[in-house]
TITORGU-399632 format. One record per residue (C-alpha): residue number from 1; residue in three letters; x, y, z. Coordinates in pm, 1 decimal. Layout:
BEGIN
+-----+--------+----------+----------+----------+
| num | residu |        u |        v |        w |
+-----+--------+----------+----------+----------+
| NUM |    ala |        X |        Y |        Z |
...
+-----+--------+----------+----------+----------+
//
This chain:
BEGIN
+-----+--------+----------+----------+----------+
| num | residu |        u |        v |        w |
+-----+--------+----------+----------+----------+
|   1 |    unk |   3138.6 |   8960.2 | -10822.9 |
|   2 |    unk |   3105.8 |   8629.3 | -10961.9 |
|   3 |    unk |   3318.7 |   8341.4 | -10872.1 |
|   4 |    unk |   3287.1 |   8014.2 | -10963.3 |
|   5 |    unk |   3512.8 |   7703.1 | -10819.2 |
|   6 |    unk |   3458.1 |   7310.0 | -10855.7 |
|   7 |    unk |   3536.3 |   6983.2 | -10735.0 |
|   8 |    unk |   3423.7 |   6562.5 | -10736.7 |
|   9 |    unk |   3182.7 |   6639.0 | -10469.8 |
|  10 |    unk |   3221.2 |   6292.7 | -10345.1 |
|  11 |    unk |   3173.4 |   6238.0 | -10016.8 |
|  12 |    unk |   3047.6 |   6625.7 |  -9865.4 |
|  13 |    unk |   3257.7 |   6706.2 |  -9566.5 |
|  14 |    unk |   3346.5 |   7051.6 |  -9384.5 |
|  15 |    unk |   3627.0 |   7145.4 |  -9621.9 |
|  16 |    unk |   3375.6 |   7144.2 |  -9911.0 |
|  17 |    unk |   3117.6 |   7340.1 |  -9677.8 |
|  18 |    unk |   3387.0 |   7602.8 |  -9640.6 |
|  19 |    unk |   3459.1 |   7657.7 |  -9984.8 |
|  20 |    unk |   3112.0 |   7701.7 | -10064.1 |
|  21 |    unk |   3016.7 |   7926.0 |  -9771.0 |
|  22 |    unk |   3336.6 |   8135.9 |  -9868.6 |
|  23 |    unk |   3229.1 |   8130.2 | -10269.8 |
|  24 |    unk |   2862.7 |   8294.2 | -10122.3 |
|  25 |    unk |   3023.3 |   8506.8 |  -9895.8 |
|  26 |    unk |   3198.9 |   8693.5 | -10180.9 |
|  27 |    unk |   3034.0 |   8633.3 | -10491.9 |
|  28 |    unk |   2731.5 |   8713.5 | -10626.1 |
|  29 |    unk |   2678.0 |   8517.8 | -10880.1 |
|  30 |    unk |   2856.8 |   8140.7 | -10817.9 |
|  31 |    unk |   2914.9 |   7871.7 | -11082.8 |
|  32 |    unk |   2959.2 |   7499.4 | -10880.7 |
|  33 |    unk |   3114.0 |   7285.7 | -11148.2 |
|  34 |    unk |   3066.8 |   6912.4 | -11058.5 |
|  35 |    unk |   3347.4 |   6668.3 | -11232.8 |
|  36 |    unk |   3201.7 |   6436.2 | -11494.5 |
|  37 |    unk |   3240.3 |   6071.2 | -11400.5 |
|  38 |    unk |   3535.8 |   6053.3 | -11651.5 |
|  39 |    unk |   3689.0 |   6316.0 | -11555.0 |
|  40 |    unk |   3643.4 |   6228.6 | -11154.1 |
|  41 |    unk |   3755.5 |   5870.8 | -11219.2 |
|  42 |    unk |   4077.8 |   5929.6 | -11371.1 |
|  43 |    unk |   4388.4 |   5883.6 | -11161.4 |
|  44 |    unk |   4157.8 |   5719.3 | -10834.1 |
|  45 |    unk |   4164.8 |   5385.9 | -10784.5 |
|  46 |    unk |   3867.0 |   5370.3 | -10543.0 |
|  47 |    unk |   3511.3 |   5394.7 | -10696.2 |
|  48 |    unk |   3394.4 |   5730.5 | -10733.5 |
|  49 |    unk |   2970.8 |   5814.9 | -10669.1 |
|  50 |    unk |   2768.0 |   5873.9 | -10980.7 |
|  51 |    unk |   2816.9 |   6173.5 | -11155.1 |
|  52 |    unk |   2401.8 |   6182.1 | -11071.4 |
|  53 |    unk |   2433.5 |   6126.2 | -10671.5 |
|  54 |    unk |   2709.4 |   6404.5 | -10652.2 |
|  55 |    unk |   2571.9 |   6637.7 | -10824.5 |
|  56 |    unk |   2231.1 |   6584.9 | -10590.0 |
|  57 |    unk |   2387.7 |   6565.1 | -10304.4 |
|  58 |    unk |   2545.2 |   6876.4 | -10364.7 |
|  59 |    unk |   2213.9 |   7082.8 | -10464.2 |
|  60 |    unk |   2059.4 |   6942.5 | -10107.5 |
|  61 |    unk |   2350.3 |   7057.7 |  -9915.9 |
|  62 |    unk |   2305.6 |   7431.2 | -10112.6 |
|  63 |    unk |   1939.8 |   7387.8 | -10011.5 |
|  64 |    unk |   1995.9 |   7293.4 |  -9671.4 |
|  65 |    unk |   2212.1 |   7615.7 |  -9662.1 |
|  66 |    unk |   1993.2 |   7833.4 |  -9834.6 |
|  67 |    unk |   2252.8 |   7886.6 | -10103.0 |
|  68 |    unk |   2155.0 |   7936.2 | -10463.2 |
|  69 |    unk |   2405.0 |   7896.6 | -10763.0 |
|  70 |    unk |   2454.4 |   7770.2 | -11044.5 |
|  71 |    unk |   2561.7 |   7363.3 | -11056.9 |
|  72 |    unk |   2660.2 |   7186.2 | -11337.9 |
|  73 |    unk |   2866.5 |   6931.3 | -11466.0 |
|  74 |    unk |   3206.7 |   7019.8 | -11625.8 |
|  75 |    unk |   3470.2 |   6794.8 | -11813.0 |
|  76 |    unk |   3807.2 |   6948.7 | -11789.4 |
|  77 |    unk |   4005.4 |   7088.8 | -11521.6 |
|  78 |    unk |   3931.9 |   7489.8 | -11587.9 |
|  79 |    unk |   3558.5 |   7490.6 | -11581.2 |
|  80 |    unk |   3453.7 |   7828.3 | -11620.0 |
|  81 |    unk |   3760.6 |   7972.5 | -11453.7 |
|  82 |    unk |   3841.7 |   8063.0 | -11843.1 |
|  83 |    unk |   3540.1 |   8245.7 | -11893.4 |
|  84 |    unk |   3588.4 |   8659.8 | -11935.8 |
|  85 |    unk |   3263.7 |   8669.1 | -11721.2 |
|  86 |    unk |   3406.3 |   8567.4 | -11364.5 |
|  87 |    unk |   3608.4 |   8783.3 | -11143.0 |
|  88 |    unk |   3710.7 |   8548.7 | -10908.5 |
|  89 |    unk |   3766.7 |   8164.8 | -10787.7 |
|  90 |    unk |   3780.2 |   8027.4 | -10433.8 |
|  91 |    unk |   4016.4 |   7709.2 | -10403.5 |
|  92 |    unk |   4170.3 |   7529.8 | -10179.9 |
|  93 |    unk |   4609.2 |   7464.1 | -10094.8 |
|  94 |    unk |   4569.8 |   7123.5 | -10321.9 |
|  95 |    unk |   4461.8 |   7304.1 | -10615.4 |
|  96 |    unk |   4556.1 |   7664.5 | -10559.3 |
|  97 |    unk |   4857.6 |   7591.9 | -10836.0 |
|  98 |    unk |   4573.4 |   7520.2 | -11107.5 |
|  99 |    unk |   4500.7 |   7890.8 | -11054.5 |
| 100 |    unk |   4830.2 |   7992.5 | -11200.3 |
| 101 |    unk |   4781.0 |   7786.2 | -11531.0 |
| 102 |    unk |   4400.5 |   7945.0 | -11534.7 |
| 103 |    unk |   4515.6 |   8323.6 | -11517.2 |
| 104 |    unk |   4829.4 |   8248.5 | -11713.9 |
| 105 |    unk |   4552.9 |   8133.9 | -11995.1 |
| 106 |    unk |   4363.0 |   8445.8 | -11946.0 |
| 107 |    unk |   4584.6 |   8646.3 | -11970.0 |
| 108 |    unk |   4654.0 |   8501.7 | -12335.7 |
| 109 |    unk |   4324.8 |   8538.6 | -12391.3 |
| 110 |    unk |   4312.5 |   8938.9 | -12296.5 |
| 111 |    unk |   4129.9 |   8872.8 | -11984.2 |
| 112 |    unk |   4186.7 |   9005.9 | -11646.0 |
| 113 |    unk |   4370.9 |   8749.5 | -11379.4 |
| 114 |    unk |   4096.6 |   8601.6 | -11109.5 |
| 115 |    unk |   4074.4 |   8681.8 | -10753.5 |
| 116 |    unk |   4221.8 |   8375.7 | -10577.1 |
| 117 |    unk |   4004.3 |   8319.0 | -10256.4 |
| 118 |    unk |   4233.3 |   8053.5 | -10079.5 |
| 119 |    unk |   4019.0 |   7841.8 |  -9799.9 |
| 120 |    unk |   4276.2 |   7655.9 |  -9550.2 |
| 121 |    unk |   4247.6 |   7225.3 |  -9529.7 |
| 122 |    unk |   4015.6 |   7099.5 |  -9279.3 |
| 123 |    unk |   4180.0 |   6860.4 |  -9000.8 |
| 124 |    unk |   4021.5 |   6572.7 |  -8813.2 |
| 125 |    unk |   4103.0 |   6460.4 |  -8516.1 |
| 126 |    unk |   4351.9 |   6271.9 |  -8545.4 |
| 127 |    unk |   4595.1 |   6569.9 |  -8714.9 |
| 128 |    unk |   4507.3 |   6459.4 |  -9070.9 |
| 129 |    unk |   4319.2 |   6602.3 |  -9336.0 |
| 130 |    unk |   3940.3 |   6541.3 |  -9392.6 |
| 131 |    unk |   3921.0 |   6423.0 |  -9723.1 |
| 132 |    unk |   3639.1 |   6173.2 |  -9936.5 |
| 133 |    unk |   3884.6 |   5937.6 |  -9973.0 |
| 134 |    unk |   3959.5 |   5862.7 |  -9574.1 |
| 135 |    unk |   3537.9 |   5890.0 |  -9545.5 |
| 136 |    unk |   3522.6 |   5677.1 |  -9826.8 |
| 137 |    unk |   3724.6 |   5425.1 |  -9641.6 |
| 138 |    unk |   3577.9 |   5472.3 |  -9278.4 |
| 139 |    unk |   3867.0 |   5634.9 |  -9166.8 |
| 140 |    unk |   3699.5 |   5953.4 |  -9048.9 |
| 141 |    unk |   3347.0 |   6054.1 |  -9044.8 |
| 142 |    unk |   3249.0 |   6452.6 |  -9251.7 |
| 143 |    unk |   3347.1 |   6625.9 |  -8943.2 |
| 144 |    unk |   3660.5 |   6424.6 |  -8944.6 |
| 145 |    unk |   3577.3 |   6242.0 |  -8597.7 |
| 146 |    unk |   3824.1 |   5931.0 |  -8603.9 |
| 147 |    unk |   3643.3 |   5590.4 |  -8697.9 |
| 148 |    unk |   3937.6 |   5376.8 |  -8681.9 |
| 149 |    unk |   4254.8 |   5327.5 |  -8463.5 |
| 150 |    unk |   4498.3 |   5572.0 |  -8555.9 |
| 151 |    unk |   4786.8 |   5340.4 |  -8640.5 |
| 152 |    unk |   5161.2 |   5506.6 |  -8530.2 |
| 153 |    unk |   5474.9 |   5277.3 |  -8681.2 |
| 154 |    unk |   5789.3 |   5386.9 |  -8472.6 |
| 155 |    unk |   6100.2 |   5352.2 |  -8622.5 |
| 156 |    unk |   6265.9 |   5084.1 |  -8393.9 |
| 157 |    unk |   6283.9 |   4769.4 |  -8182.6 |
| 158 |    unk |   6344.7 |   4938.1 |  -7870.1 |
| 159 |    unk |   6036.3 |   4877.3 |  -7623.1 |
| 160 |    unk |   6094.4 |   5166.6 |  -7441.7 |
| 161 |    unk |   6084.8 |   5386.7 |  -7685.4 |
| 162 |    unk |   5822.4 |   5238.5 |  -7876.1 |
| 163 |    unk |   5611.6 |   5247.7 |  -7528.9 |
| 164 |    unk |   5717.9 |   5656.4 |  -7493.0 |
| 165 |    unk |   5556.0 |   5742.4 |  -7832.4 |
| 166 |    unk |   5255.6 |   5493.4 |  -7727.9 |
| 167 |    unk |   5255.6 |   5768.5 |  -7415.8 |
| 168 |    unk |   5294.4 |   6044.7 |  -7603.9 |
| 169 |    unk |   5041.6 |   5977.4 |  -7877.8 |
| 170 |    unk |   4773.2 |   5888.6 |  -7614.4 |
| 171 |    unk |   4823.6 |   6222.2 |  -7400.5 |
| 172 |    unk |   4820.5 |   6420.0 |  -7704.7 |
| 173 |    unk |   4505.2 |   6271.7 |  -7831.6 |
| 174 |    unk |   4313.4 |   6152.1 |  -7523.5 |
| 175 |    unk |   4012.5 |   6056.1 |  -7701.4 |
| 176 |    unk |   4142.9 |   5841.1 |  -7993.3 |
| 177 |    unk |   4236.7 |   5488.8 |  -7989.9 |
| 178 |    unk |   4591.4 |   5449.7 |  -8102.2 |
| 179 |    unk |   4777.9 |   5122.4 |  -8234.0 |
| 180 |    unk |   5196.7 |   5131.4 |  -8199.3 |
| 181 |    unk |   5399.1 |   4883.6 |  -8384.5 |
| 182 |    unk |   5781.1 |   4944.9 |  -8366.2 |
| 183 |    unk |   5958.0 |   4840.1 |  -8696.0 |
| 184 |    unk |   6339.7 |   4785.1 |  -8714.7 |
| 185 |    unk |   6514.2 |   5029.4 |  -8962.9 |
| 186 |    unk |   6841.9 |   5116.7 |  -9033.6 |
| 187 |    unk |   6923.9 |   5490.4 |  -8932.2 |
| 188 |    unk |   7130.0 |   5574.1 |  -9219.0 |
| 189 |    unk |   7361.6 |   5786.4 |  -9020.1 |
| 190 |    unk |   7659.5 |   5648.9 |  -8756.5 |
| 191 |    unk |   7542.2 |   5470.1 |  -8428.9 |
| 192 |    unk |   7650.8 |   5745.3 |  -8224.4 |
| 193 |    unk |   7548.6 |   6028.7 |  -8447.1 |
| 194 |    unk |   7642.1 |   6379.5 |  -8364.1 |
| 195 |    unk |   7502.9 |   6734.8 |  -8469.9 |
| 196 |    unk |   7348.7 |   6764.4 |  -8792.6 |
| 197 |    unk |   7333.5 |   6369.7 |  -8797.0 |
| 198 |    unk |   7088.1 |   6349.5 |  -8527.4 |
| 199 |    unk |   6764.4 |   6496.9 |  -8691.1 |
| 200 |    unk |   6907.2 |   6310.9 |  -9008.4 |
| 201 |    unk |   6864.9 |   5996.0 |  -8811.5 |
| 202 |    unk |   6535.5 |   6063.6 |  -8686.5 |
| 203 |    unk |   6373.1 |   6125.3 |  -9049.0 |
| 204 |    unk |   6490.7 |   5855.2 |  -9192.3 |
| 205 |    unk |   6365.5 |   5627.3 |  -8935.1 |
| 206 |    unk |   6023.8 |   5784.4 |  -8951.7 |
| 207 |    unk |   5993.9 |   5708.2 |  -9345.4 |
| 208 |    unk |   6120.6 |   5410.6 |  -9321.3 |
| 209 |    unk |   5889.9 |   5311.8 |  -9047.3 |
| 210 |    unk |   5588.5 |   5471.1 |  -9259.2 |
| 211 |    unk |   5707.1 |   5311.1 |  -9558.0 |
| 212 |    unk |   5730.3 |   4930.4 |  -9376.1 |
| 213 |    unk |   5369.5 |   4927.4 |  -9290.4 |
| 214 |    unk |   5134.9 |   4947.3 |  -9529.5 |
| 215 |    unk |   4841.6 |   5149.9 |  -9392.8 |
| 216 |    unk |   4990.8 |   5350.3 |  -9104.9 |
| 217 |    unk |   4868.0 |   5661.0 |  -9031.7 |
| 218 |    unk |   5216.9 |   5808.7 |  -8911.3 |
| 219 |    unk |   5572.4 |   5756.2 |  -8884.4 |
| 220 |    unk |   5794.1 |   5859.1 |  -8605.8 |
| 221 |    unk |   6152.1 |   5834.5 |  -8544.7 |
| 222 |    unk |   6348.6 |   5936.6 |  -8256.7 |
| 223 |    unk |   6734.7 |   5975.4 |  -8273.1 |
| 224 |    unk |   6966.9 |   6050.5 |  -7983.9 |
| 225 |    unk |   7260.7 |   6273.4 |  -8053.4 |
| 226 |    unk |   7538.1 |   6508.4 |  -7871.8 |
| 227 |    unk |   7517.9 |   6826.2 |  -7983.0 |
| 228 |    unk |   7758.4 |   7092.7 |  -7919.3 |
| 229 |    unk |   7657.5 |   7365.8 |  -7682.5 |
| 230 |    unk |   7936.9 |   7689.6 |  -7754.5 |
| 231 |    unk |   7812.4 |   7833.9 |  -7416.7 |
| 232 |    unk |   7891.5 |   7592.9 |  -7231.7 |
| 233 |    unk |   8198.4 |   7429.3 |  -7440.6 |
| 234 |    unk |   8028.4 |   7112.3 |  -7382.6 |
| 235 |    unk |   7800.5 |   6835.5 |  -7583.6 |
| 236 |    unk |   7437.7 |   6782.4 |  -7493.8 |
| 237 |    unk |   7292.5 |   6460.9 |  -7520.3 |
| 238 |    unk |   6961.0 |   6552.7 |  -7721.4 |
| 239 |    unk |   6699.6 |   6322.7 |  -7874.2 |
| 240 |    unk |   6556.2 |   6436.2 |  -8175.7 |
| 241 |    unk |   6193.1 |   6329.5 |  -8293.5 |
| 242 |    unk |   6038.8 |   6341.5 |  -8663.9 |
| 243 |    unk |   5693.8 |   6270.4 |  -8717.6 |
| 244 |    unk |   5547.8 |   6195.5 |  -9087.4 |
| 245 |    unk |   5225.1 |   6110.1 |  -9218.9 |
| 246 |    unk |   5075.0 |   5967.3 |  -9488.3 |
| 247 |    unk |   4987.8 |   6235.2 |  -9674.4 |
| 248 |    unk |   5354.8 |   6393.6 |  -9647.7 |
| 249 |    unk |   5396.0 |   6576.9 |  -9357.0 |
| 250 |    unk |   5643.5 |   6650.7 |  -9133.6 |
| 251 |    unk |   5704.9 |   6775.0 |  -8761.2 |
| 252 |    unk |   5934.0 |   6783.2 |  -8532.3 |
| 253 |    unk |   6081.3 |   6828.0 |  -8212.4 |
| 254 |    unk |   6363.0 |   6765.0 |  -7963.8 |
| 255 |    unk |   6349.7 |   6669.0 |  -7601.2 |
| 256 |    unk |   6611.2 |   6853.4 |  -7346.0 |
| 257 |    unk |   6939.5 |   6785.1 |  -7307.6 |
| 258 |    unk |   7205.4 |   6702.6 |  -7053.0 |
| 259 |    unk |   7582.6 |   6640.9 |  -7067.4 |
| 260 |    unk |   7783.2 |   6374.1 |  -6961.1 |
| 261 |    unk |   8106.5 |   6362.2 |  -6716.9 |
| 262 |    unk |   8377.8 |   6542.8 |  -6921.4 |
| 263 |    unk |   8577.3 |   6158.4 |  -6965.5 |
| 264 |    unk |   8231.5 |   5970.9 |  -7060.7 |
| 265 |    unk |   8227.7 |   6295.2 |  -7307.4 |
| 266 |    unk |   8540.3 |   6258.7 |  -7497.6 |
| 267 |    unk |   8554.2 |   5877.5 |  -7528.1 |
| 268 |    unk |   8230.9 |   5897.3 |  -7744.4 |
| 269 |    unk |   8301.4 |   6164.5 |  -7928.5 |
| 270 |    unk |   8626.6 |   5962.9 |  -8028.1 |
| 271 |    unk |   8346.0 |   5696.6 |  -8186.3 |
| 272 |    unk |   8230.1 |   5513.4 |  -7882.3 |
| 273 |    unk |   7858.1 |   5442.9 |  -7849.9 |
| 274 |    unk |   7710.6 |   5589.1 |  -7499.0 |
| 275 |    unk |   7572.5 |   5222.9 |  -7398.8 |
| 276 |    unk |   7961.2 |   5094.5 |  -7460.9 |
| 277 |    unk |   8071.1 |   5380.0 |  -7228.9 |
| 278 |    unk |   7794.8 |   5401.1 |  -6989.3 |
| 279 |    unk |   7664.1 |   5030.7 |  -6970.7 |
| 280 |    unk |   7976.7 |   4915.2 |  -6762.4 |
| 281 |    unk |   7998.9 |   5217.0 |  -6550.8 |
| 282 |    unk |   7641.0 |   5153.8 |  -6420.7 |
| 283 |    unk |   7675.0 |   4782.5 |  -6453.2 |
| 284 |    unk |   7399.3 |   4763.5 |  -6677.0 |
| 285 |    unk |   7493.7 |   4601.1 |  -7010.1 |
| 286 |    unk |   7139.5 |   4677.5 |  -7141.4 |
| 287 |    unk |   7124.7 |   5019.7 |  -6977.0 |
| 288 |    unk |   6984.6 |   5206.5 |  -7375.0 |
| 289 |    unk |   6672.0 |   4940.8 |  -7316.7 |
| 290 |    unk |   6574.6 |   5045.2 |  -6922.4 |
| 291 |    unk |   6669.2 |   5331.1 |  -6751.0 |
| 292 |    unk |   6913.8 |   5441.5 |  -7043.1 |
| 293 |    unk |   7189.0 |   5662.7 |  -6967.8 |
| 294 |    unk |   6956.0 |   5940.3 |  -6788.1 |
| 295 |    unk |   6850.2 |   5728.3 |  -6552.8 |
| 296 |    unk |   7143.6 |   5654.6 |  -6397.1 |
| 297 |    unk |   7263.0 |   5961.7 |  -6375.2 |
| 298 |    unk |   6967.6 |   6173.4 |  -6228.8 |
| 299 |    unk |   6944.4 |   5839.1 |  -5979.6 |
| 300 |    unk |   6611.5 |   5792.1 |  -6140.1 |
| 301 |    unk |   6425.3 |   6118.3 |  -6134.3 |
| 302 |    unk |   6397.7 |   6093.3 |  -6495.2 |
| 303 |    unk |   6442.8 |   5813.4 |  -6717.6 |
| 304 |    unk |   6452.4 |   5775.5 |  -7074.1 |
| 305 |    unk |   6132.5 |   5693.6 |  -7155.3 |
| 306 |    unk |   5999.1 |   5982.3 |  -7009.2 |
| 307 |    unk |   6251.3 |   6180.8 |  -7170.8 |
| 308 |    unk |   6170.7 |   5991.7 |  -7492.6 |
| 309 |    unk |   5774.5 |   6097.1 |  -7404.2 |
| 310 |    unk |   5829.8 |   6465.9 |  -7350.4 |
| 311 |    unk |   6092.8 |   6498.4 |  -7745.8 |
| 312 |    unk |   5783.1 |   6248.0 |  -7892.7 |
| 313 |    unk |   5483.1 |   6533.1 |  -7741.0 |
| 314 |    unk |   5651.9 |   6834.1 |  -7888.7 |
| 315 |    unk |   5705.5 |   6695.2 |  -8198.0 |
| 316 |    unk |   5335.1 |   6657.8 |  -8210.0 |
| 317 |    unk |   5256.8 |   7047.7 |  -8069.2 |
| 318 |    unk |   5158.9 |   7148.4 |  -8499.7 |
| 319 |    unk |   4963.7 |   6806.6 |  -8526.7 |
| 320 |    unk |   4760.1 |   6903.3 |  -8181.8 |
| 321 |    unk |   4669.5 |   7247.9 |  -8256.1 |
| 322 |    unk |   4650.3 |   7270.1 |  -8658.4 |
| 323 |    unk |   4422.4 |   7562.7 |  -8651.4 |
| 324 |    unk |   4764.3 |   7779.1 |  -8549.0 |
| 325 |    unk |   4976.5 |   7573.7 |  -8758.9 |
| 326 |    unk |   4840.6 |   7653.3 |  -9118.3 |
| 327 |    unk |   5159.0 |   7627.0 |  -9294.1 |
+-----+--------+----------+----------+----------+
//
């Protein structure tokens, strides 16, 4: 078969050694095409190698490899993808839509639609992709080993919970160096929010914590709630957690959940805030920025920020294990 696929070549990392071992593995004949320099330039603000480097750079890697195909330089975004000759083309998720313009052209032409040979993104790390542009910038080196502090904005002013996602981050990447800023953003939903609400809450406070600092790897936002449980005819106090990322992502998870006493109960869910209810029965007016709520009422065999910790960790589970989470 032959297949041909292309790229900027840029900085060679182990996403681009996948797609070529893949293109080999099937193909028998393999066109490489290289971008031109105007073609690789447009729409990147950050300087782009010579057309000349890439293109060597590529043709050591391919001899490195034992590899042998055909490389050359192309100037539009099909390549040889519209030539009757090749059967099939091995991309990757960013440009695997380019595929459907390509056979929807071939098809005009009389040609038989290409084999799509789909390699998944390559992860470092730190949960994000390997890409030339982080390498370009020192972020990550080609096998995506972090470089940098990973830098983690948390959606609030609350110390506690900004020190439960500094936890959380550093048990779920032990050997990364992690910075944690909280930011203060509005929730967008009630102060007490309920249901629905809740994980509304938390996602806007992670993109508006990405958003407010320019250069963070991540955004997280944690929103408590009450949830109603049917079984039990009761509402569970629940903190939801979103996690976003630079490059768009999104996880999530939620921490475990406890009820209140049945009169604590109804008073907030006629609009009180737990720390208006709560703070004067433990005589702690800033109970939401120590022990919270939880504390007091387990007597202190859990507090909140080790509640917060354990929502923060399991919204992390797809970042910590993206070979399973391909999605």
């Amino acid at each position: 078969m032959r297949v041909c696929l292309g790229g900027t070549f840029d900085h060679l990392h182990a996403g681009h050694v996948a797609l070529l071992a893949k293109a080999f593995q099937v193909g028998d004949e393999v066109f490489i095409g290289v971008s031109s320099q105007r073609m690789a330039q447009r729409h990147r603000a950050r300087r782009v190698k010579p057309f000349s480097a890439r293109k060597a750079g590529l043709e050591a890697l391919l001899r490195r490899k034992g590899w042998k195909g055909i490389v050359s330089e192309i100037d539009d975004p099909y390549g040889r993808s519209i030539d009757a000759r090749y059967q099939g083309i091995v991309v990757s998720p960013e440009t695997l839509p380019r595929v459907i313009e390509i056979n929807r052209e071939r098809r005009k032409r009389g040609y038989r639609f290409l084999k799509v040979f789909v390699i998944p993104f390559f992860y470092g790390e730190d949960g994000l992709r390997i890409s030339s542009t982080r390498i370009a910038k020192k972020e990550t080196d080609a096998k995506g080993r972090r470089l940098t502090a990973v830098r983690v904005a948390v959606g609030t002013h609350n110390a506690l919970k900004v020190r439960a996602v500094a936890d959380a981050f550093a048990d779920a990447f032990p050997s990364l160096r992690v910075k944690v800023r909280g930011v203060r953003v509005k929730s967008g939903v009630p102060e007490q929010p309920t249901e629905a609400e809740t994980f509304a809450g938390a996602e806007n406070r992670a993109r508006r914590a990405l958003a407010a600092w320019p250069g963070a790897d991540y955004g997280v936002g944690v929103e408590a709630g009450l949830l109603a449980s049917p079984y039990l005819r009761r509402h569970l106090d629940v903190q939801y957690v979103v996690v976003v990322d630079k490059e768009g992502g999104l996880s999530a998870g939620h921490g475990g959940g406890f009820y209140y006493p049945r009169g604590v109960e109804e008073r907030v869910l006629r609009g009180k805030t737990i720390s208006d209810v709560m703070g004067p029965i433990a005589r702690d007016p800033r109970l939401g920025s120590t022990t919270g709520a939880v504390g007091f009422l387990s007597r202190g065999a859990i507090d909140r920020r080790e509640l917060t910790r354990h929502a923060v960790l399991l919204a992390l589970v797809p970042r910590v294990r993206r070979d399973l989470y391909q999605e």
